[in-house]
PDB file of N, CA, C and O in Angstrom, chain B, residues numbered from 101:
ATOM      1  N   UNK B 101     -12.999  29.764 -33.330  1.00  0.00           N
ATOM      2  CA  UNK B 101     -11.691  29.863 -32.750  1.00  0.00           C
ATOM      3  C   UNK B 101     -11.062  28.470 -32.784  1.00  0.00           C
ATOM      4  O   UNK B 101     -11.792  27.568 -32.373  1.00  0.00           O
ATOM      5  N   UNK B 102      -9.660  28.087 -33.260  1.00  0.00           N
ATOM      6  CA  UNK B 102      -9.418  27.046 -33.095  1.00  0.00           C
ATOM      7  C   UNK B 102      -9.184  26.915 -32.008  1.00  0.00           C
ATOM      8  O   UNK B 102      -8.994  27.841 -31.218  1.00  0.00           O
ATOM      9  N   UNK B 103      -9.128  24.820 -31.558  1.00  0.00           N
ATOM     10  CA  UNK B 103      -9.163  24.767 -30.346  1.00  0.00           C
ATOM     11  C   UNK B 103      -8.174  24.845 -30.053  1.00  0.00           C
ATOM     12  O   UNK B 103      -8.207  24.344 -28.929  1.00  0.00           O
ATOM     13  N   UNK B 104      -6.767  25.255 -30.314  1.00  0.00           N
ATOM     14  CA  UNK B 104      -5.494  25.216 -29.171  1.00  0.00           C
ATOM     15  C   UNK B 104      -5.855  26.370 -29.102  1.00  0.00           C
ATOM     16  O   UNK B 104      -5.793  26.509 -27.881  1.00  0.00           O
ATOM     17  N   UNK B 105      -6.331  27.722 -29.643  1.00  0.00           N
ATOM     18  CA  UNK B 105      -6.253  28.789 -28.646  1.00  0.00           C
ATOM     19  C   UNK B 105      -7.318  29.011 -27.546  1.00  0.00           C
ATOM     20  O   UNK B 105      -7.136  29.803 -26.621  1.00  0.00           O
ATOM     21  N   UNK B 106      -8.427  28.277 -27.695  1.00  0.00           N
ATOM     22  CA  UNK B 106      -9.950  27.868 -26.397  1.00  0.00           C
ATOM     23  C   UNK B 106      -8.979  27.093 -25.492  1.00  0.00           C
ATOM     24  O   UNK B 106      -8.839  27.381 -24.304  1.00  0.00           O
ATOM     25  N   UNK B 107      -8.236  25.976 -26.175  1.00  0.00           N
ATOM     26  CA  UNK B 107      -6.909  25.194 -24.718  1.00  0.00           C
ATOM     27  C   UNK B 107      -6.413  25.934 -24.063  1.00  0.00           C
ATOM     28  O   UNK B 107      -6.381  25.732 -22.849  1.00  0.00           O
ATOM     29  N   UNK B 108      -5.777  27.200 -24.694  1.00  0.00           N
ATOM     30  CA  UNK B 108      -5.244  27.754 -24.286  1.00  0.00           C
ATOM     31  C   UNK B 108      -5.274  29.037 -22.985  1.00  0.00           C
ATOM     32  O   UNK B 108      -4.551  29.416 -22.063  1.00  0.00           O
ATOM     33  N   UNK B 109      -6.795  29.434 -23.696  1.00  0.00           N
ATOM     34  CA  UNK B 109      -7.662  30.589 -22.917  1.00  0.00           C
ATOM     35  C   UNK B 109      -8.081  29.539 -21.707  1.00  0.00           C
ATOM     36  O   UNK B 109      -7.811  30.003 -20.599  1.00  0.00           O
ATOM     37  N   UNK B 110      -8.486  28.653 -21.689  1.00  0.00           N
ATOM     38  CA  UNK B 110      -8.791  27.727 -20.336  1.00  0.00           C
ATOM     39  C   UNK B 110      -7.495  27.453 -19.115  1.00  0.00           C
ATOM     40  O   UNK B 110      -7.494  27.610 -17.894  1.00  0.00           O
ATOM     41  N   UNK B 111      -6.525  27.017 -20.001  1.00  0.00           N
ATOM     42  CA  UNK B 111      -5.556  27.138 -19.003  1.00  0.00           C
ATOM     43  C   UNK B 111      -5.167  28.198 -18.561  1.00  0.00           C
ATOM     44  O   UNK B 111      -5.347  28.290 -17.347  1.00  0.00           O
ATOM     45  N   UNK B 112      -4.740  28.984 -18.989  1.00  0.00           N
ATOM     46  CA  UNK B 112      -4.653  30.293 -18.470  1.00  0.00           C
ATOM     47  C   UNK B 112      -5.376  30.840 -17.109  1.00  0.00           C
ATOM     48  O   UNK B 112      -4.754  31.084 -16.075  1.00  0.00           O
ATOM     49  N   UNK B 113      -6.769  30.992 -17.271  1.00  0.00           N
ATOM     50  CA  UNK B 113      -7.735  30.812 -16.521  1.00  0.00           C
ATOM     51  C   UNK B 113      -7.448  30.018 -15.081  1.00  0.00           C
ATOM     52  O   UNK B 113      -7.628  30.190 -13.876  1.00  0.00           O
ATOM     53  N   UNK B 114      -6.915  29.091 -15.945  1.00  0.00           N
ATOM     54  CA  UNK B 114      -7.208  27.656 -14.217  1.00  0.00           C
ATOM     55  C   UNK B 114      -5.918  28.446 -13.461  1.00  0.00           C
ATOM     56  O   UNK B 114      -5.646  28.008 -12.343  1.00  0.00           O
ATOM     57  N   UNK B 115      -5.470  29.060 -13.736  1.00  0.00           N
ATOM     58  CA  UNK B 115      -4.024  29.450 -12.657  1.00  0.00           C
ATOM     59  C   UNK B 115      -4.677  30.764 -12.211  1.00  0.00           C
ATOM     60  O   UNK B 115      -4.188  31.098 -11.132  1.00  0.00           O
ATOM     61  N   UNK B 116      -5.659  31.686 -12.670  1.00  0.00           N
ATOM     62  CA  UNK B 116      -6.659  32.449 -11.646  1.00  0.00           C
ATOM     63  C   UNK B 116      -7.332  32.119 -10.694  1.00  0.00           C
ATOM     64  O   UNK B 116      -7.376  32.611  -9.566  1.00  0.00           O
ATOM     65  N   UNK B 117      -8.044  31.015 -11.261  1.00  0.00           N
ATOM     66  CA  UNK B 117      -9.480  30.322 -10.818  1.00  0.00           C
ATOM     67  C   UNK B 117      -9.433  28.856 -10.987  1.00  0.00           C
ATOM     68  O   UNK B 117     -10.354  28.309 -11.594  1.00  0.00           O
ATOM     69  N   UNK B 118      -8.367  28.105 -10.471  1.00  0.00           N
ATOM     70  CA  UNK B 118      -8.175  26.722 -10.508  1.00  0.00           C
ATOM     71  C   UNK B 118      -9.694  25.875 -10.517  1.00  0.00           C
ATOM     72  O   UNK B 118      -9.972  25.008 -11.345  1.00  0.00           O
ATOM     73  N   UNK B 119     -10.766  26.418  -9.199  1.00  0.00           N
ATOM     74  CA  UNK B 119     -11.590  25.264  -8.996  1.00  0.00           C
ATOM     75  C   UNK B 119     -12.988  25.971 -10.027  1.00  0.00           C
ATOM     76  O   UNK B 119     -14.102  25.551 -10.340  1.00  0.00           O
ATOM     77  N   UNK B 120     -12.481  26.790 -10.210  1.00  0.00           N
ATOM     78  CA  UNK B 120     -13.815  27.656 -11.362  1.00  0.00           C
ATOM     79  C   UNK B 120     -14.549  26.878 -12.710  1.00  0.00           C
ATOM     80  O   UNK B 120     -15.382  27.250 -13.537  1.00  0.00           O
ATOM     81  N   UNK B 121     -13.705  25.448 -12.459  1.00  0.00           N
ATOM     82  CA  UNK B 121     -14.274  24.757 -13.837  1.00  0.00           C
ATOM     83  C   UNK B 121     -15.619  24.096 -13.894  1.00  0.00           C
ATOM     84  O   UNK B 121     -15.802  23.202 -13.068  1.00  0.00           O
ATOM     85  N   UNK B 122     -16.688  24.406 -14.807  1.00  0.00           N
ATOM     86  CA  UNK B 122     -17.873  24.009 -15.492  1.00  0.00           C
ATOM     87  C   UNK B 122     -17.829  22.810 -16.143  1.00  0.00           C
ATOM     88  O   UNK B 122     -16.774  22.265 -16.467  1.00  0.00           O
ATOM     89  N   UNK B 123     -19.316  22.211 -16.430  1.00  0.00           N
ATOM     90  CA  UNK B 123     -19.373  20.854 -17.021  1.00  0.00           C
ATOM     91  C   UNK B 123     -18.808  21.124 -18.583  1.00  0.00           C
ATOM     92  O   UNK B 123     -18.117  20.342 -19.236  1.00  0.00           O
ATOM     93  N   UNK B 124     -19.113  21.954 -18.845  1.00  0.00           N
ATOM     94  CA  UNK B 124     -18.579  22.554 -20.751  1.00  0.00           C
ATOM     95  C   UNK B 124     -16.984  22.523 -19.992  1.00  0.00           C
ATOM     96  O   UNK B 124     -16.572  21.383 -19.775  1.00  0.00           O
ATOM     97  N   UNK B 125     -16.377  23.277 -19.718  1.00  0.00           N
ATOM     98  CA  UNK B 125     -15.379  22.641 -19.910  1.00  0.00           C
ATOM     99  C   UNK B 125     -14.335  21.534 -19.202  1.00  0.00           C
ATOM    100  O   UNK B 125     -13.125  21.470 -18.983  1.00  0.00           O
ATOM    101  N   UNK B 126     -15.270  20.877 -19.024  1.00  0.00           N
ATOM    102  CA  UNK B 126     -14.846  19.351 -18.689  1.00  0.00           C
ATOM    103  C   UNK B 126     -15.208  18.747 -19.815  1.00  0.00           C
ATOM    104  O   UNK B 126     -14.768  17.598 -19.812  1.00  0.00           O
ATOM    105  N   UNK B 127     -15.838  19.007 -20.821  1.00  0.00           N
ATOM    106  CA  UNK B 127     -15.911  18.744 -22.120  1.00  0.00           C
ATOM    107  C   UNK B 127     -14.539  18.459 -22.969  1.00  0.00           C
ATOM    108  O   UNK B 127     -13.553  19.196 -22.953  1.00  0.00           O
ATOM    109  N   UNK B 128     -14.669  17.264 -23.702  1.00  0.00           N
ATOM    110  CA  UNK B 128     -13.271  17.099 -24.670  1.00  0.00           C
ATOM    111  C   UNK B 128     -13.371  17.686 -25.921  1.00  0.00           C
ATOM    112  O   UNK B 128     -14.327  18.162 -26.533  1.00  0.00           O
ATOM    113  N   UNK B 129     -12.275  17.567 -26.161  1.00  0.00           N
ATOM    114  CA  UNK B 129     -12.335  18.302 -27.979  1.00  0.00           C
ATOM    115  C   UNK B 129     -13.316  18.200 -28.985  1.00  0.00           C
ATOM    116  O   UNK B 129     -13.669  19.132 -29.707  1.00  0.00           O
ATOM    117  N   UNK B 130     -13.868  16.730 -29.027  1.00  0.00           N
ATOM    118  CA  UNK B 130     -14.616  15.619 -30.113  1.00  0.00           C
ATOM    119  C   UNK B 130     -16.153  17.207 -29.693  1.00  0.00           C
ATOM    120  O   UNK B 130     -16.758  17.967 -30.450  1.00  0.00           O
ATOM    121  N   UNK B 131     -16.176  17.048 -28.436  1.00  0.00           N
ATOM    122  CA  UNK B 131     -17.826  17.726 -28.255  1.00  0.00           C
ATOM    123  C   UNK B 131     -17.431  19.125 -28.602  1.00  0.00           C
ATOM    124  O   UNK B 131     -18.544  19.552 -28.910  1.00  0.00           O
ATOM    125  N   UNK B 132     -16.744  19.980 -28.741  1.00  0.00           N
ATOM    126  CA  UNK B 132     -16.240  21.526 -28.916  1.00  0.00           C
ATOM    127  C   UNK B 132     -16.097  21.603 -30.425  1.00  0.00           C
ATOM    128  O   UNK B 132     -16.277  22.630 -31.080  1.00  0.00           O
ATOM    129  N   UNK B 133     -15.700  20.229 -30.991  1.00  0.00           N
ATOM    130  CA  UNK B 133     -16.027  20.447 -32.579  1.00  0.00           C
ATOM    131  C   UNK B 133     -16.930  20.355 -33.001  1.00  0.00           C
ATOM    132  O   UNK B 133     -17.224  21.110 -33.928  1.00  0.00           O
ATOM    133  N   UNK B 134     -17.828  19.392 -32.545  1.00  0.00           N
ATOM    134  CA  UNK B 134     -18.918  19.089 -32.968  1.00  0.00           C
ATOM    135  C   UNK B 134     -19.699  20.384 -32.759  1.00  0.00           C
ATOM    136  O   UNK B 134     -20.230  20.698 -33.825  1.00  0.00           O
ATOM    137  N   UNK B 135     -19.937  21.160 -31.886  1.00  0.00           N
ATOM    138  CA  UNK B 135     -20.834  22.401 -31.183  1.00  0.00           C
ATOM    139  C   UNK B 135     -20.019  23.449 -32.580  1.00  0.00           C
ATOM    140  O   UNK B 135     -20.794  24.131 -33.251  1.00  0.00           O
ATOM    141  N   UNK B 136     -18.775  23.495 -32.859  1.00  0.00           N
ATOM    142  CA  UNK B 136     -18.428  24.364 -33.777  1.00  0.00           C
ATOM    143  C   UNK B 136     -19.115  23.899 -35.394  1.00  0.00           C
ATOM    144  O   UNK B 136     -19.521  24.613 -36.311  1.00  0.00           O
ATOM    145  N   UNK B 137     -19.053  22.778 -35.295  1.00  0.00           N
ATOM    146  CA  UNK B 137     -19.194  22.409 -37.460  1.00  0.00           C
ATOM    147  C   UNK B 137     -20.943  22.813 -36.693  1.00  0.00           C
ATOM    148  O   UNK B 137     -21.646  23.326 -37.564  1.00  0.00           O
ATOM    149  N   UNK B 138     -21.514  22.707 -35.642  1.00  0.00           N
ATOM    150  CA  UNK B 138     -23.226  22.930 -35.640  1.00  0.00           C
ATOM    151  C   UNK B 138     -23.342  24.592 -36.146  1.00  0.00           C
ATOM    152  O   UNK B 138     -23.735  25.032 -37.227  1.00  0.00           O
ATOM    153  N   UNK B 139     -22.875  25.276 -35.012  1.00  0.00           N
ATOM    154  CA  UNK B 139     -22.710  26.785 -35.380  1.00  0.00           C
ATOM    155  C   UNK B 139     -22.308  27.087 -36.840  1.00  0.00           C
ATOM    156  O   UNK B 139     -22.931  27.885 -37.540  1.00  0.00           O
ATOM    157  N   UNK B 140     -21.026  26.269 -37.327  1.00  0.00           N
ATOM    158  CA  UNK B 140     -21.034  27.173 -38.867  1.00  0.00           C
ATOM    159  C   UNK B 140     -21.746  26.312 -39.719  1.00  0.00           C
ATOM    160  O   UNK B 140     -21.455  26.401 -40.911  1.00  0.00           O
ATOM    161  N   UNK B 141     -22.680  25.433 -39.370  1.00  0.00           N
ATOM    162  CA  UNK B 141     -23.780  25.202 -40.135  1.00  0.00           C
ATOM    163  C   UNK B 141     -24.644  25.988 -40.430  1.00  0.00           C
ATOM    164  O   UNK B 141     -25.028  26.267 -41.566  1.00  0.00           O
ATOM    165  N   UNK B 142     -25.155  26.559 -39.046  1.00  0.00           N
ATOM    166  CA  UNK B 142     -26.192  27.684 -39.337  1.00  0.00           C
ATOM    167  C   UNK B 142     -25.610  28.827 -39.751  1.00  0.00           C
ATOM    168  O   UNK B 142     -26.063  29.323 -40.783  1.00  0.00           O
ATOM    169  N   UNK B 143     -24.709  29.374 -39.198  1.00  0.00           N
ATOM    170  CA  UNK B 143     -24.271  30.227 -40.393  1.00  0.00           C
ATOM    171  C   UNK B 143     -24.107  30.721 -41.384  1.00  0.00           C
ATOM    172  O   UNK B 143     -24.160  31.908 -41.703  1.00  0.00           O
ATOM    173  N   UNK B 144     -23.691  28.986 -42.486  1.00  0.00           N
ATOM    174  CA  UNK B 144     -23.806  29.365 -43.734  1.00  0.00           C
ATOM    175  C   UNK B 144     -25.402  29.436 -43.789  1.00  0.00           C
ATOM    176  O   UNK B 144     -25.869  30.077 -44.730  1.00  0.00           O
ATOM    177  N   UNK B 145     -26.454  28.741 -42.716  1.00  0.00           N
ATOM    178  CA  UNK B 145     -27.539  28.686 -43.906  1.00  0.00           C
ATOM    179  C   UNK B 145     -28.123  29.782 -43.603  1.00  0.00           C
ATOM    180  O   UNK B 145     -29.257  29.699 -44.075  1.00  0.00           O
ATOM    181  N   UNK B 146     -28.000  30.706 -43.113  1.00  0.00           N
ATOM    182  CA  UNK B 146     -28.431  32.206 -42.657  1.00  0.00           C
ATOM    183  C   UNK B 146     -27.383  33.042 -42.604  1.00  0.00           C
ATOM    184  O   UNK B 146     -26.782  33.162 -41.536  1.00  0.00           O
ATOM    185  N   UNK B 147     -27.086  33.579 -43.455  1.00  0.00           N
ATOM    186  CA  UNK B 147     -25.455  34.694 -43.570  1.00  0.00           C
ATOM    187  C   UNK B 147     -26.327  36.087 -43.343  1.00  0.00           C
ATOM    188  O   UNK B 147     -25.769  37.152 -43.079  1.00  0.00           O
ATOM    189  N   UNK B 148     -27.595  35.964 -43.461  1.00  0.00           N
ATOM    190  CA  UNK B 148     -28.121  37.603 -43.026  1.00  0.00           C
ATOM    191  C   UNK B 148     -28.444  37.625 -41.446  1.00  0.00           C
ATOM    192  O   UNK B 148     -28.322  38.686 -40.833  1.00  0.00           O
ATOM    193  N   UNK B 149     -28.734  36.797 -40.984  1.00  0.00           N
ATOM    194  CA  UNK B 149     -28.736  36.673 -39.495  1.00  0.00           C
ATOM    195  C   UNK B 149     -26.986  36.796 -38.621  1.00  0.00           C
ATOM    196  O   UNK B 149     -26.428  37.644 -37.925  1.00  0.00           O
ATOM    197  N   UNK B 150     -26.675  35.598 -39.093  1.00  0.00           N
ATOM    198  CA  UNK B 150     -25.526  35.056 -38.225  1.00  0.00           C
ATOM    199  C   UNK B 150     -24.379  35.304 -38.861  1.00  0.00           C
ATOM    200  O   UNK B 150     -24.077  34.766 -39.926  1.00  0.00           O
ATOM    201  N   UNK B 151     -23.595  36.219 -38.186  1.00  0.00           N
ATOM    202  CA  UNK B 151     -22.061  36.487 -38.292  1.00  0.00           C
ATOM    203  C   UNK B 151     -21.162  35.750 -37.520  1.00  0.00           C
ATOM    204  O   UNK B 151     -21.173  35.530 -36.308  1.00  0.00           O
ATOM    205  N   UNK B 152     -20.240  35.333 -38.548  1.00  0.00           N
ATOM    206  CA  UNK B 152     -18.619  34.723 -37.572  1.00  0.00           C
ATOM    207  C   UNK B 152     -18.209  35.634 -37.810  1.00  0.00           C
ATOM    208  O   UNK B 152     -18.130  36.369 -38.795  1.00  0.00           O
ATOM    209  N   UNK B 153     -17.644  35.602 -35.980  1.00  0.00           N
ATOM    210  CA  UNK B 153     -16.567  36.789 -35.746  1.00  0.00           C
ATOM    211  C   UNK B 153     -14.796  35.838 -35.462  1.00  0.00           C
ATOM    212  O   UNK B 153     -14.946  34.835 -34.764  1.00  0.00           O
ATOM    213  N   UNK B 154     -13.915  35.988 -35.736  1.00  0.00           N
ATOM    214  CA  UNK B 154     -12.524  35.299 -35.233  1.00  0.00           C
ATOM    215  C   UNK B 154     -12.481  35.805 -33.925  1.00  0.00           C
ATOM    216  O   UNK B 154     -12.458  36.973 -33.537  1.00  0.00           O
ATOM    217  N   UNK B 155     -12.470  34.452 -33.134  1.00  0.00           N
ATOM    218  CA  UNK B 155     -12.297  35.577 -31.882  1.00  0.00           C
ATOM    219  C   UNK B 155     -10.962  34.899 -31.381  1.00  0.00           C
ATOM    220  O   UNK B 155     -10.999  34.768 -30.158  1.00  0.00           O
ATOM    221  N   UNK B 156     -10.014  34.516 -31.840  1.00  0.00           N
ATOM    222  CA  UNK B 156      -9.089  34.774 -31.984  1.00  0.00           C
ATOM    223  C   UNK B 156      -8.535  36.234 -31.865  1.00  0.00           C
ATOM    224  O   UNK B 156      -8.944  37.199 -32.511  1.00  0.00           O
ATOM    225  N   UNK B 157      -7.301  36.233 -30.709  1.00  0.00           N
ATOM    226  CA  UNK B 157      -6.856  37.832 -30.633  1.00  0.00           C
ATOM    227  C   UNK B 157      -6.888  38.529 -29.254  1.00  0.00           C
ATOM    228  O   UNK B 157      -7.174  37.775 -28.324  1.00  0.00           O
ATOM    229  N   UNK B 158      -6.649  39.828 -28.940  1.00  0.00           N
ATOM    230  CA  UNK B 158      -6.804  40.054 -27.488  1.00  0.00           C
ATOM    231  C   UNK B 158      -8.649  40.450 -27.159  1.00  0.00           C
ATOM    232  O   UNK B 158      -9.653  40.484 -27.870  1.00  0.00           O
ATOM    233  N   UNK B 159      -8.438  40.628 -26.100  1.00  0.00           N
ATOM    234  CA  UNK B 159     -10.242  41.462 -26.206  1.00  0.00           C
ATOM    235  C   UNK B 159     -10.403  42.195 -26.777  1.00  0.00           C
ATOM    236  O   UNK B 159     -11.318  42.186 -27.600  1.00  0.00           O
ATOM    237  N   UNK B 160      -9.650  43.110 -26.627  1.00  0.00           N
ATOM    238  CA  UNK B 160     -10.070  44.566 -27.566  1.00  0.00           C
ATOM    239  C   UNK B 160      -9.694  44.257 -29.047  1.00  0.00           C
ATOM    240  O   UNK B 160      -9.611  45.260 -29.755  1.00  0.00           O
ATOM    241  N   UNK B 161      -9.489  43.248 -29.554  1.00  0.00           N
ATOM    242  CA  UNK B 161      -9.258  43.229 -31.206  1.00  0.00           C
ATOM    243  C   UNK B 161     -10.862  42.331 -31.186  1.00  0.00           C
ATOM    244  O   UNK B 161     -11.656  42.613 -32.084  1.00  0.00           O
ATOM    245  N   UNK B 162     -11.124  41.637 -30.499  1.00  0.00           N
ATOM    246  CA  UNK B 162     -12.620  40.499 -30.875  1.00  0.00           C
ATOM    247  C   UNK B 162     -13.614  41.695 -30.683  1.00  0.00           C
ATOM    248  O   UNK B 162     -14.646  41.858 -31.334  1.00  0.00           O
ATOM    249  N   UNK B 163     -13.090  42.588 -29.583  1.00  0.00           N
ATOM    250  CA  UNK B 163     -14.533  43.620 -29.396  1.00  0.00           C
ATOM    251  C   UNK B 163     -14.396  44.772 -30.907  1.00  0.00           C
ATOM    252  O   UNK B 163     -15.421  45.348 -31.274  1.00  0.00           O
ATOM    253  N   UNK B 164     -13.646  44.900 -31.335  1.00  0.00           N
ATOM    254  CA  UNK B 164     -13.217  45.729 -32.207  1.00  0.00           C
ATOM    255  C   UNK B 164     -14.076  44.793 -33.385  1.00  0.00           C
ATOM    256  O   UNK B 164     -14.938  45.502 -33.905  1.00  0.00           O
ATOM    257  N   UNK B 165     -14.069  43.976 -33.707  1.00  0.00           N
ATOM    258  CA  UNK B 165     -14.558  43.170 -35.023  1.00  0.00           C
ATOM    259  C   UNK B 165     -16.157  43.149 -34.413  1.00  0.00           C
ATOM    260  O   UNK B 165     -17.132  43.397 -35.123  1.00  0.00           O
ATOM    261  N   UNK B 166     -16.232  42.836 -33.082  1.00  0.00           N
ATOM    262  CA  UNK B 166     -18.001  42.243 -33.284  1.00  0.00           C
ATOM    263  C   UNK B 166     -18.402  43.775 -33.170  1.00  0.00           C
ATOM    264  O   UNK B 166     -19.368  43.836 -33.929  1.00  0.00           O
ATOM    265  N   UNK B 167     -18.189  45.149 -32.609  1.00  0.00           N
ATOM    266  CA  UNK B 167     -18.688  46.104 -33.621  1.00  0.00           C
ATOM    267  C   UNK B 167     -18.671  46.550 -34.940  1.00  0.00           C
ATOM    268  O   UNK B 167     -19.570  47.180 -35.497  1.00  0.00           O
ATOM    269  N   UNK B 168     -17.425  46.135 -35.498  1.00  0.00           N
ATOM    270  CA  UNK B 168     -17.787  46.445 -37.239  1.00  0.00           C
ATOM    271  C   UNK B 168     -18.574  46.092 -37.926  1.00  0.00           C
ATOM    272  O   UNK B 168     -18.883  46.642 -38.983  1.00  0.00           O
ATOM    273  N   UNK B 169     -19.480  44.239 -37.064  1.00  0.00           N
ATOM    274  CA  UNK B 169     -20.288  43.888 -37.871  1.00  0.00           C
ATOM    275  C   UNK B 169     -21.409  44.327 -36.946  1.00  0.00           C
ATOM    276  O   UNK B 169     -22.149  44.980 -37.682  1.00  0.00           O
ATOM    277  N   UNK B 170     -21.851  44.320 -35.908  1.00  0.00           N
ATOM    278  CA  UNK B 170     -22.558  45.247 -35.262  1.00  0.00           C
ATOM    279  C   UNK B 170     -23.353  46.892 -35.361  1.00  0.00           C
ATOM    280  O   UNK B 170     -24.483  47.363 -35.493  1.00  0.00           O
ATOM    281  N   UNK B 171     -22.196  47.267 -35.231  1.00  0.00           N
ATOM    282  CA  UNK B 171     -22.402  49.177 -35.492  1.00  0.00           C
ATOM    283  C   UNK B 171     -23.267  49.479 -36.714  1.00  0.00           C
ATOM    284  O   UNK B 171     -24.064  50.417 -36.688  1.00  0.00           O
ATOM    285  N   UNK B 172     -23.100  48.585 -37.935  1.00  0.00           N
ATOM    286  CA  UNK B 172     -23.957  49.370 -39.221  1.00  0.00           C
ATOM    287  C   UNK B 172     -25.308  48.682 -39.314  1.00  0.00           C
ATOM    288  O   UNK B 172     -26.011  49.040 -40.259  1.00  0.00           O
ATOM    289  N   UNK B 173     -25.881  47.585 -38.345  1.00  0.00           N
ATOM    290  CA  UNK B 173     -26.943  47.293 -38.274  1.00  0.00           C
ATOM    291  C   UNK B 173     -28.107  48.125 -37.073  1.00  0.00           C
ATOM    292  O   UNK B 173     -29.319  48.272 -37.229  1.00  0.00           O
ATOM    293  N   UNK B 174     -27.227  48.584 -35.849  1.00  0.00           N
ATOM    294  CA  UNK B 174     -27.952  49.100 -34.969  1.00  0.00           C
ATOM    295  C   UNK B 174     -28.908  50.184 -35.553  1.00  0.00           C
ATOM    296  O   UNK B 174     -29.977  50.145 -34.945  1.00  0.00           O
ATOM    297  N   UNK B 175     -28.887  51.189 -36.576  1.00  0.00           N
ATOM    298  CA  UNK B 175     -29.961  52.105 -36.746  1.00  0.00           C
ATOM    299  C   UNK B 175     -31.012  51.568 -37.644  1.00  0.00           C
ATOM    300  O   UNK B 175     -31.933  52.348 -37.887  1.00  0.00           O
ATOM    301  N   UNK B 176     -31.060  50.351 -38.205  1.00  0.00           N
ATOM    302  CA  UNK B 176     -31.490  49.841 -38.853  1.00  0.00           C
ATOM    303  C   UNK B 176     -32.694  49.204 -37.771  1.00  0.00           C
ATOM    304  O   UNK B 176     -33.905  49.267 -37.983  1.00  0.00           O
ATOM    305  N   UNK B 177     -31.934  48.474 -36.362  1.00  0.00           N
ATOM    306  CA  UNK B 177     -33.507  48.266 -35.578  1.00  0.00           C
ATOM    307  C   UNK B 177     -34.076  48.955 -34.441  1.00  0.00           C
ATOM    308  O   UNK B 177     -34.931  48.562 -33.648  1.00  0.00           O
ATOM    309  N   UNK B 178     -33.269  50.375 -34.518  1.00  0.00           N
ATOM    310  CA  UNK B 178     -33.697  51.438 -33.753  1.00  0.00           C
ATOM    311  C   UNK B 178     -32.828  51.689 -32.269  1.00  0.00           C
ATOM    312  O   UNK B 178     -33.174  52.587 -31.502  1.00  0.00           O
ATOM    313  N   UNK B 179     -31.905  50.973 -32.032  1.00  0.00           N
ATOM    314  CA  UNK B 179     -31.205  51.306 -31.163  1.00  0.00           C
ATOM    315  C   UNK B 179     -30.043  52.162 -31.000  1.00  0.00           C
ATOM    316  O   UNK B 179     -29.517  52.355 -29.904  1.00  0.00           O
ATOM    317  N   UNK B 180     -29.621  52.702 -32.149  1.00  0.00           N
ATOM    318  CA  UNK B 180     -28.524  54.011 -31.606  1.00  0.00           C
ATOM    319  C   UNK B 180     -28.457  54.894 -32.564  1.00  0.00           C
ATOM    320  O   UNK B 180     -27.758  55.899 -32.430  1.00  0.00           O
TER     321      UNK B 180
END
């Protein structure tokens, strides 16, 4: 997700839950990229394990994508 829309989803947030903030996000940008180029590291080096999902979008569009890549693996390890 780029980070102005994680900026964005945080602020949002703080006008629910002003004092609700965690050490992650008291975190600056420099450490949220860095944690991202780590993740699509492993990614590329395991594309049969690890899926990027955009989660970019409302909930129901991110929940909508992490079942498409979801749903056609579940009978495969016995769960649905």
């Amino acid at each position: 997700m780029p980070p102005e829309v994680s900026a964005e989803r945080l602020r949002s947030r703080q006008v629910i839950l002003p004092f609700a903030r965690d050490r992650l996000e008291e975190a600056d940008r420099h450490f949220f990229d860095r944690v991202a180029q780590g993740y699509q590291a492993v990614a590329a080096a395991e594309p049969e394990r690890i899926r990027v999902v955009d989660g970019t979008g409302s909930i129901e569009t991110v929940c909508a994508r992490i079942w498409e890549l979801v749903r056609p693996i579940l009978p495969a390890v016995g769960r649905w």
